[in-house]
N, C-alpha and C positions, 0 to 999 in steps of 0.2 A: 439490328437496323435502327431500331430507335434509338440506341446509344450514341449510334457514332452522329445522328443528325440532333442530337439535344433531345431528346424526346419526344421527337417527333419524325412520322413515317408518312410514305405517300400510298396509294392503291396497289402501286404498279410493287413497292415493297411487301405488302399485306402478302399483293398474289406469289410472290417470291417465293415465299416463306409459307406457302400450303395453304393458305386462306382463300376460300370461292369466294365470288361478289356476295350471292345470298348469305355468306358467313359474315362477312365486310357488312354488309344492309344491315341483316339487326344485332350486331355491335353496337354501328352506329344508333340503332333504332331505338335501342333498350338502355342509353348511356354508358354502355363499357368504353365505348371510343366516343372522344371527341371532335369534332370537326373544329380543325384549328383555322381552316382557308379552304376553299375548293381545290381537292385531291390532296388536302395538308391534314393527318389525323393524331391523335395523341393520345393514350390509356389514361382515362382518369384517374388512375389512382397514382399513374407517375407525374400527372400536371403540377405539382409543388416542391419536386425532388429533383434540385440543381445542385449537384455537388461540384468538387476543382474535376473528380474523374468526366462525370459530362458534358462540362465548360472543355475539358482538353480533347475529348471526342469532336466537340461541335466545331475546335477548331481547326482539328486534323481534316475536316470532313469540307470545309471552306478550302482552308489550302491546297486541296487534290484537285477542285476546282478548277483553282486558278493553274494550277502545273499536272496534268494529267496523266504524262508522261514517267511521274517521280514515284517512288515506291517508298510506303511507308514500311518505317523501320525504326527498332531501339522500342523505348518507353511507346510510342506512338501507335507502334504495332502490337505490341503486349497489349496497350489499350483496346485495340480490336479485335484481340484474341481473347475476349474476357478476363484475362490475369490480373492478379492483384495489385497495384498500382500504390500501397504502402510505401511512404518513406522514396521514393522517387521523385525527382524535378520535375512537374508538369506544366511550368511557367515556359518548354519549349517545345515547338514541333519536329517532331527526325523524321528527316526524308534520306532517303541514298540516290544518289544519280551518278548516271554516267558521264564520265570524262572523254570531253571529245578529241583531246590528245591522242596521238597516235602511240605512245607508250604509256604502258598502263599506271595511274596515279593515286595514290589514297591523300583526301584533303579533307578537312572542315571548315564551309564556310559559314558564318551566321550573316542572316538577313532579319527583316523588318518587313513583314506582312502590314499594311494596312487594316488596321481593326484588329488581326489576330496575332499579333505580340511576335516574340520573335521567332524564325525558322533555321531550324540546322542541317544543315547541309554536308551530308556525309558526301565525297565525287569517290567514286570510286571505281575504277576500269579495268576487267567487267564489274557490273555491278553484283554477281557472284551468285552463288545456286539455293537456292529455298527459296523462291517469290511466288508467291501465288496470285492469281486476280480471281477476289468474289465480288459479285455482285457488282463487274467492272472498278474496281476497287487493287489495284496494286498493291500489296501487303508483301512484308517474307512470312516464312512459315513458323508456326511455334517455337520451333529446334533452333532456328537461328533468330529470334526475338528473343529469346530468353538468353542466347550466349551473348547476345550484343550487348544486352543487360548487363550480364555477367562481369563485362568488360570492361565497362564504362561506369558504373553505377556503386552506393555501397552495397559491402559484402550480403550485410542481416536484410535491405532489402530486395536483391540480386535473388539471395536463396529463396527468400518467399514467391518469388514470382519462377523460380523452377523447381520448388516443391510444389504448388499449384499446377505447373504444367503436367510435371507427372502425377499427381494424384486424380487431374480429371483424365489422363489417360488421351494428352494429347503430343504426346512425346515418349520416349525413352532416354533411359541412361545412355545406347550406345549412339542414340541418335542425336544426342546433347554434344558427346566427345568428341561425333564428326563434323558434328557444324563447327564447333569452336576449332576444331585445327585447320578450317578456313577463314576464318577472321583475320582482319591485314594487321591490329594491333588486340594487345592484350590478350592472346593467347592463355598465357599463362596464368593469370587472373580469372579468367572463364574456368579453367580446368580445378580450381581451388574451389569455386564455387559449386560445380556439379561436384566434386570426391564428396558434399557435405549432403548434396540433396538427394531425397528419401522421398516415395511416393506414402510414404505412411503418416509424415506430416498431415494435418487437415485442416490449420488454418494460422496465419501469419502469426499468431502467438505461438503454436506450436513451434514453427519454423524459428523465431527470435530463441527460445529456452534451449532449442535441442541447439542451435550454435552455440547460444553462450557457455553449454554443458562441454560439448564437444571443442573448445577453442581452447578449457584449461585443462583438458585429458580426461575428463569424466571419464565413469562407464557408459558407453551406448543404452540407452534401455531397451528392455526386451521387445519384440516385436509382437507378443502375445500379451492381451490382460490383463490386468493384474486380479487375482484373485476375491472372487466378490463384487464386482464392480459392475452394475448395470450396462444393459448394452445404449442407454442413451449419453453417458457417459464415457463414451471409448474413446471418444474425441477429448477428450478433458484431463488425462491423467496418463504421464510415464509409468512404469515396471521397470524396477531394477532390484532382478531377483538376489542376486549373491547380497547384497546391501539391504535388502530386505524391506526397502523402501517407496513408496509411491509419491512420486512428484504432481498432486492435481494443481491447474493452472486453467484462467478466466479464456474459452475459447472464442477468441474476439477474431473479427474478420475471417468466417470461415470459409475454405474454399466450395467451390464446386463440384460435383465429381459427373460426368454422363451415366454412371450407372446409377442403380436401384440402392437407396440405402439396407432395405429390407427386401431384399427377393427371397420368395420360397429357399433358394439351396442357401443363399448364406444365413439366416436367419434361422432355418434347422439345424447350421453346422453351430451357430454360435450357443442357442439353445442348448445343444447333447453336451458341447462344452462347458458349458455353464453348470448343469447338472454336475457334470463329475469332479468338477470343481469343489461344486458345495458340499455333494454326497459322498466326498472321496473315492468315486469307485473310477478310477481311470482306465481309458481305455488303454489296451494294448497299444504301446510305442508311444505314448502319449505322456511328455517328460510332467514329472508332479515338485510344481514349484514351491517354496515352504508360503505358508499364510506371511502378509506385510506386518511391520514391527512401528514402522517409522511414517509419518505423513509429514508433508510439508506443501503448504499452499503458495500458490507466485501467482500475482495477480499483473495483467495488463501494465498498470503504471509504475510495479517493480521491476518490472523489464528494462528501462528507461537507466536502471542501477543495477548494470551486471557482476559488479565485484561482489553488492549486497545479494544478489539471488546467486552464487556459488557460496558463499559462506552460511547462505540457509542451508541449503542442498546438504552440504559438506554436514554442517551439525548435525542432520536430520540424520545423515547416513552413520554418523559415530554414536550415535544416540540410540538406533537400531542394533549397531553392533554390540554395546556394552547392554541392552536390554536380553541381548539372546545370545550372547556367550557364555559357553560352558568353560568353565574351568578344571582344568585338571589336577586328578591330585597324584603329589611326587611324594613319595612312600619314603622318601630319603629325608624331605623335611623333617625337622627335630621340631615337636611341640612346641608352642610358646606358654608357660606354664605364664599365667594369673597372676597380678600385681598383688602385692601383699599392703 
């Protein structure tokens, strides 16, 4: 609720959102919240924090004003779904409306909001299934935010915002596959974009490396650890066990997740894992990957240069191989007898 009004929230949002008056009172009381206006509040520690993402909430949140009727959708709705909002045009508003024709229409039209720049106008009859209203709020749903994305948007920033969906766990794969075969265009550009997206991603860097790896045929990397490797570090580094390699990379923009990074069960499972890792005692069924040979680091603004982060990669991976290959010996070779 604070995002989508600029950073700023009313009473009647506070109470929304699980907060009593006597919680609201000494907020207020004790400077966590500021009183921006009578029933206008704001968290102090976000009063200084106007990024292009809050500036495109505060405008989305005007323009619904003015057309209350319209249902935010595309970028606009991603915006309101907390998704990562990387590498995306935020210089526009997406709305979808219905077409009042009696046969059903798909258009775009753009307009000129007064004060909030310009608005796009998906018309489209019906305006189609996934919409939600919160908090009187007409939005679509994650599933179909992310495939409109998908559709309209580029690919590396497209995936980040449906690797973030599924890694907070507010979508599925097969629930991505059915929104997008309801979409009136780009169908097929949506379906390219989920074949790549992964709930194991954990943050828009991750998302950019595993495309660029996966665009020129890499290997996937493993979905397990890599051997040794702290658990606050999980987020920061590929496995790529047959290659023998570990790809760690600067985890910038990372996403969200609803769950517990460390709850009791998975933090004991990664723990016991960890153990037998280091102590080699594996458990029963528990495949034993060889120790990494090969490192290679990719940082944020080498992303920016995909040919140069596959030809690290690549070296890394031949450089591993030639450190741990055995050679055989052919009993048939004839000596090379000694230069005189």
């Amino acid at each position: 609720m604070t995002a989508i009004r600029g950073g700023v929230f009313t009473r009647a949002d506070a109470r929304a959102c699980g907060y009593p008056d006597p919680d609201i009172d000494a907020l207020l009381a004790t400077g966590g919240w500021r009183r921006i206006r009578p029933g206008r509040y704001a968290a102090f520690r976000e009063l200084a924090v106007v990024t292009d993402e809050t500036l495109h909430l505060r405008r989305t949140f005007h323009v619904l004003r003015r057309h209350p009727g319209a249902t935010v959708s595309h970028q606009s709705a991603a915006a309101l779904h907390a998704l990562p909002l990387w590498g995306l045009d935020l210089s526009t508003v997406h709305l979808t409306v219905g077409s009042r024709a009696a046969s059903a229409t798909t258009a775009e039209v753009v307009e000129r909001e007064p004060g909030h720049g310009e608005v796009l106008r998906h018309v489209r009859d019906p305006v189609g299934p996934g919409v939600l209203v919160w908090n009187t709020l007409r939005l679509v749903s994650p599933s179909r935010a992310v495939v409109e994305v998908a559709a309209t948007c580029p690919p590396a920033a497209a995936l980040a915002v449906a690797d973030a969906a599924l890694y907070a766990g507010l979508t599925t794969t097969t629930a991505l596959r059915r929104a997008a075969d309801h979409l009136p265009d780009g169908v097929d550009r949506a379906h390219r974009v989920i074949a790549h997206a992964t709930g194991e991603s954990a943050s828009v860097a991750e998302s950019r490396l595993r495309l660029i790896l996966a665009d020129v045929g890499l290997p996937k990397p493993s979905s397990l650890p890599p051997p040794g490797v702290d658990a606050d570090q999980l987020a920061c580094s590929l496995w790529f066990p047959a290659e023998r390699t570990v790809v760690e990379f600067e985890a910038h923009r990372p996403y969200r997740t609803a769950a517990d990074d460390e709850s009791p069960t998975a933090l004991t499972a990664y723990l016991a894992e960890a153990a037998d890792r280091a102590f080699g005692v594996p458990r029963p069924g528990l495949p034993v990957d060889p120790s990494p040979a090969g490192y290679c680091w990719i940082s944020w603004a080498e992303l920016d240069d995909p040919p140069g982060v596959v030809d690290r990669v690549r070296g890394t991976f031949a450089q591993a191989v030639r450190a741990t290959a055995v050679r055989a010996l052919d009993p048939g070779r004839r000596a090379r007898r000694p230069a005189r």
